[in-house]
N, C-alpha and C positions, 0 to 999 in steps of 0.2 A: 504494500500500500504506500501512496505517496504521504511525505509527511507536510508538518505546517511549514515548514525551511523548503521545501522542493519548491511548493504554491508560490511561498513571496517571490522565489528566482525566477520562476518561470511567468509570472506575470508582468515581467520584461521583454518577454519575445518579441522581436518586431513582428511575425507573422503568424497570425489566430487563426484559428480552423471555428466553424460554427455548426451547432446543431441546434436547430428550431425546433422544438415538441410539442406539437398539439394533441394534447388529448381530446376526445370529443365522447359525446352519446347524442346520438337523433340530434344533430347541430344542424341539419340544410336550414334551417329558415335564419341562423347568423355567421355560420360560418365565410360565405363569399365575402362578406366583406372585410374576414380577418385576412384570408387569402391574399382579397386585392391586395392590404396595405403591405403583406409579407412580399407580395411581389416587386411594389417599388422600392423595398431597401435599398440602400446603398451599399455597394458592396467595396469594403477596405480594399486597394489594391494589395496583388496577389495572396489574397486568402481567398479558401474558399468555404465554401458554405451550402447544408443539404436541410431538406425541409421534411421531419420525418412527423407525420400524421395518425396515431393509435385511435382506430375505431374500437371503442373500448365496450363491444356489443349491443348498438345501435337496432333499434326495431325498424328504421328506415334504411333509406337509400345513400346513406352516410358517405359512404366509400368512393361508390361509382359518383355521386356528386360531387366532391373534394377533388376527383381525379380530373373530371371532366371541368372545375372550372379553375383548378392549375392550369391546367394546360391553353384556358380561352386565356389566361393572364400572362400566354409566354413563357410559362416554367421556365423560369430564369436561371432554377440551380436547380439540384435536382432534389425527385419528390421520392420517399421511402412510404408508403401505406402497408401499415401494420393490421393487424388485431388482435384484441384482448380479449378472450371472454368472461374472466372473473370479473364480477362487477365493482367498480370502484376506479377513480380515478388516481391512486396510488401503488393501482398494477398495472394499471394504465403507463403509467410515467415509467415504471419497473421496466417495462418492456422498451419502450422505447428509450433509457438511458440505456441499457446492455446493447443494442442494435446502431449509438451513435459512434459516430466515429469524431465530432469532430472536437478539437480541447474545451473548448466551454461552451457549456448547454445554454441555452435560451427558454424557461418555460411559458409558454406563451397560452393562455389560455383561447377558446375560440370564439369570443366576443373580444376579445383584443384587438387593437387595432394600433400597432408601434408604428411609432414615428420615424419619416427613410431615414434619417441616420442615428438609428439605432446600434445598428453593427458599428460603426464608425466609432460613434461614442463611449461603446465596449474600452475600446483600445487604451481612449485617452484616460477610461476611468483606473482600469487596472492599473495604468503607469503612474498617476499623481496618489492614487488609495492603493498601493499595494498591500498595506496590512490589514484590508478586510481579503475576506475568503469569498463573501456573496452580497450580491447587489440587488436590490429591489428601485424600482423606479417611480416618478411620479405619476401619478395616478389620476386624473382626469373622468366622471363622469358625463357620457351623453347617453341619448334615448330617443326614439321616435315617438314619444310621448311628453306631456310637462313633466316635471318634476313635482313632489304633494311638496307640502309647507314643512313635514316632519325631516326629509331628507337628508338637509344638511348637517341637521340633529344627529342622523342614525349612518351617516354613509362608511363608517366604519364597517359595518356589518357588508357592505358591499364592494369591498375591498379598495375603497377610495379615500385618497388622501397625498400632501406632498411633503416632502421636508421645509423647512424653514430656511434652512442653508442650502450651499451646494451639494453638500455632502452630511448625513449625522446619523450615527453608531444607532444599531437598535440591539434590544435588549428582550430577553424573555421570550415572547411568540414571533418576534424580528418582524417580518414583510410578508405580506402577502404574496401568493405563489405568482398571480399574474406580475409576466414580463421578468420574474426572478433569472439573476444572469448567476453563473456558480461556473470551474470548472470541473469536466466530467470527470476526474480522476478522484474529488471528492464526493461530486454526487454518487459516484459508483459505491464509496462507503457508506451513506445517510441512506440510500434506497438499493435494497438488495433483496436476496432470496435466503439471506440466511438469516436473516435477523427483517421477516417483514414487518412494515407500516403497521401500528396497533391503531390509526387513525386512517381509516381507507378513504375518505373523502366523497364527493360528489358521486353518486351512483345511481344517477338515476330518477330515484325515488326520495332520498335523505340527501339534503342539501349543506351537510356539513363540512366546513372548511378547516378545519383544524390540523388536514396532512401536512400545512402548508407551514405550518407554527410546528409540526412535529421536523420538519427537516432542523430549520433552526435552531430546534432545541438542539437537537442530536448534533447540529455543527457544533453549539456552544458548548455544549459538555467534550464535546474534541480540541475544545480549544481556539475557534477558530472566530471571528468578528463578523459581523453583518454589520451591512450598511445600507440605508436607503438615499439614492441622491437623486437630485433636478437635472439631470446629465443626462438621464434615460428619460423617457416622454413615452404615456401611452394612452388611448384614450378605452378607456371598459364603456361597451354597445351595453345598457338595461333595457331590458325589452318592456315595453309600457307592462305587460302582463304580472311583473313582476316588483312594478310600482306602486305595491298594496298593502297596506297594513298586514293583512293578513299572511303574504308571502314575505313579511319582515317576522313578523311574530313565528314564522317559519323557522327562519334561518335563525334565530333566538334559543328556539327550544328547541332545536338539533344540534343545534352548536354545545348546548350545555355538558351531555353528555361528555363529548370530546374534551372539554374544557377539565374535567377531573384526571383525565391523561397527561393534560398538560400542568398542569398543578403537581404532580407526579414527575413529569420531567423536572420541573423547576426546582424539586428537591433534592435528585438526582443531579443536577446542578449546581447547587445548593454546597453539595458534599463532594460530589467529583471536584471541584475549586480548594480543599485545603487540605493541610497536612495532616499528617497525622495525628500529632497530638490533640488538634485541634477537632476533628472530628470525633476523638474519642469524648473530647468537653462534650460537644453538640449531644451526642449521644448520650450522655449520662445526662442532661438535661433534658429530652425527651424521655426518658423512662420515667425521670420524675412528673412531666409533662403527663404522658402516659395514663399514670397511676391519678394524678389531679383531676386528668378526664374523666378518668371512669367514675372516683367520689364524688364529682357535681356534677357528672352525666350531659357532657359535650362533648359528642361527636365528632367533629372538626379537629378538638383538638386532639382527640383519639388516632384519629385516622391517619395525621400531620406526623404525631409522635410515633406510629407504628411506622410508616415510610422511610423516618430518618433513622429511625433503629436499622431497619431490611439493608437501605442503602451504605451503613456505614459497618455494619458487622455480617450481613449475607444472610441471615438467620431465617431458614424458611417460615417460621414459626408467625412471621410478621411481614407475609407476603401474599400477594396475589398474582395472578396471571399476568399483568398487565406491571405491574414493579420487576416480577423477575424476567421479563422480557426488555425493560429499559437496563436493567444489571447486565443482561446475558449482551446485548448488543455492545453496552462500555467492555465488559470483557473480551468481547471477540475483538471490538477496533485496538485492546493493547495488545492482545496475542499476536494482531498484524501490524502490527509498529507503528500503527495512527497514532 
């Protein structure tokens, strides 16, 4: 595996390879216009760049539409069409990071619509921020519909928003997956077969996002920095249908689930970040924690305290499915010298 010393040096290269991943499900009614805009990128001289598309078990006509209107837009570079049949768009992604060839991935979702010099701005971003690992960009909504009163209130949940600066560190859940820029050599360790996504994402049916806060955890317990900057420019297509109370109240209460995952990573975090001695404190303070919980019967802090016991001493006793899978994944990336 490559380490965090390989990432900084190599994000010097004068010439980047790109791979664009769409994932998609039953997308024809927005996908053409993600296409179009993938098609007028600019392209960095001599780099090149492939545009790999996972129909990630589509009830429609996914495919043969993607293909047919790459090619009305000049398939400029070339197109890879995949499919995924598990459902989820974090096997989705699975498939298509193992099939990319090129050094940093692009996740582009398929209401996305980046701005042509995207690729371009890659370049400049790695060379002035080389000590982040992953880049999220600014975030722009439009729609074929108004926007309600409540939006600007809630557009967090729809993965919109810009930085302040040109560039500024995130922390915790990091960025949103759309337009997220990483390269493949770390995405290959965050999203794999051996250690999968316990946050499968968009499927379908469940509209939750939280694969996209699980990559970032998983970078930052490796050590590695995110960054969201105004450098990248993308604009997310909401489709008026989804401009509803109702379909917010959605992505609200599907998101919550995911969110105890990620609560989970963060402790995981929390204790992957210090030494030893000092994890042994933590620890003995959660058992007393622990103990306080259960006498005045708060939950919370039962749960908090059993996590950071599991994560600092392994103790199955104080474990679930979902902890000894964020353990088993930190242990596999030190076995491969991440």
């Amino acid at each position: 595996m490559v380490n965090r010393y390989d990432l900084r040096c190599k994000a010097y290269e004068k010439v980047m390879t790109f791979s664009i991943i769409i994932c998609c499900y039953n997308s024809t009614n927005v996908i053409k216009g993600t296409l179009r805009h993938v098609s007028r990128l600019e392209l960095p001289p001599t780099s090149s760049v492939e545009l790999i598309v996972v129909d990630n078990n589509s009830r429609d006509d996914t495919s043969a539409f993607v293909k047919e209107a790459w090619y009305s837009f000049g398939a400029p570079f070339p197109l890879l069409l995949l499919e995924e049949k598990s459902q989820g768009k974090s096997f989705a992604l699975n498939t298509g990071v193992k099939r990319a060839k090129g050094d940093i991935v692009i996740i582009c979702d398929d209401d996305n619509h980046l701005y042509p010099d995207y690729l371009v701005q890659i370049e400049g971003v790695f060379e002035r921020y080389g000590c982040y690992s992953i880049f999220g960009p600014a975030i722009v909504a439009v729609s074929d519909s108004p926007f309600p009163d409540w939006f600007i209130g809630e557009q967090g949940y729809f993965a919109i928003g810009s930085p302040e600066a040109e560039c500024e560190e995130r922390f915790g859940y990091g960025i949103p997956g759309a337009g997220m820029v990483c390269r493949r050599a770390l995405l290959s360790q965050l999203v794999n077969d051996q250690i999968p996504s316990l946050c499968i994402g968009p499927n379908g049916s469940i509209e939750s996002r939280c694969d996209d806060g699980e990559i970032c955890m998983r970078a930052q317990i490796l050590g590695h920095r995110i960054a969201q900057t105004s450098c990248l420019r993308l604009n997310h297509f909401i489709e008026g249908n989804r401009l509803t109370s109702e379909y917010l109240d959605k992505l609200k209460r599907e998101g919550a689930t995911d969110a105890i995952v990620m609560t989970k990573y963060s402790v995981a975090l929390e204790v992957n970040r210090l030494r030893f001695g000092s994890k042994m404190l933590l620890s003995t303070r959660a058992l007393f924690k622990l103990v306080a919980g259960k006498l005045t019967g708060q939950p919370r802090m039962i749960e908090h305290s059993i996590w950071v016991i599991y994560f600092v001493s392994g103790i199955s006793l104080f474990s679930d499915f979902q902890t000894r899978m964020i353990r088993r994944f930190i242990s596999y990336c030190k076995r491969h010298g991440s």
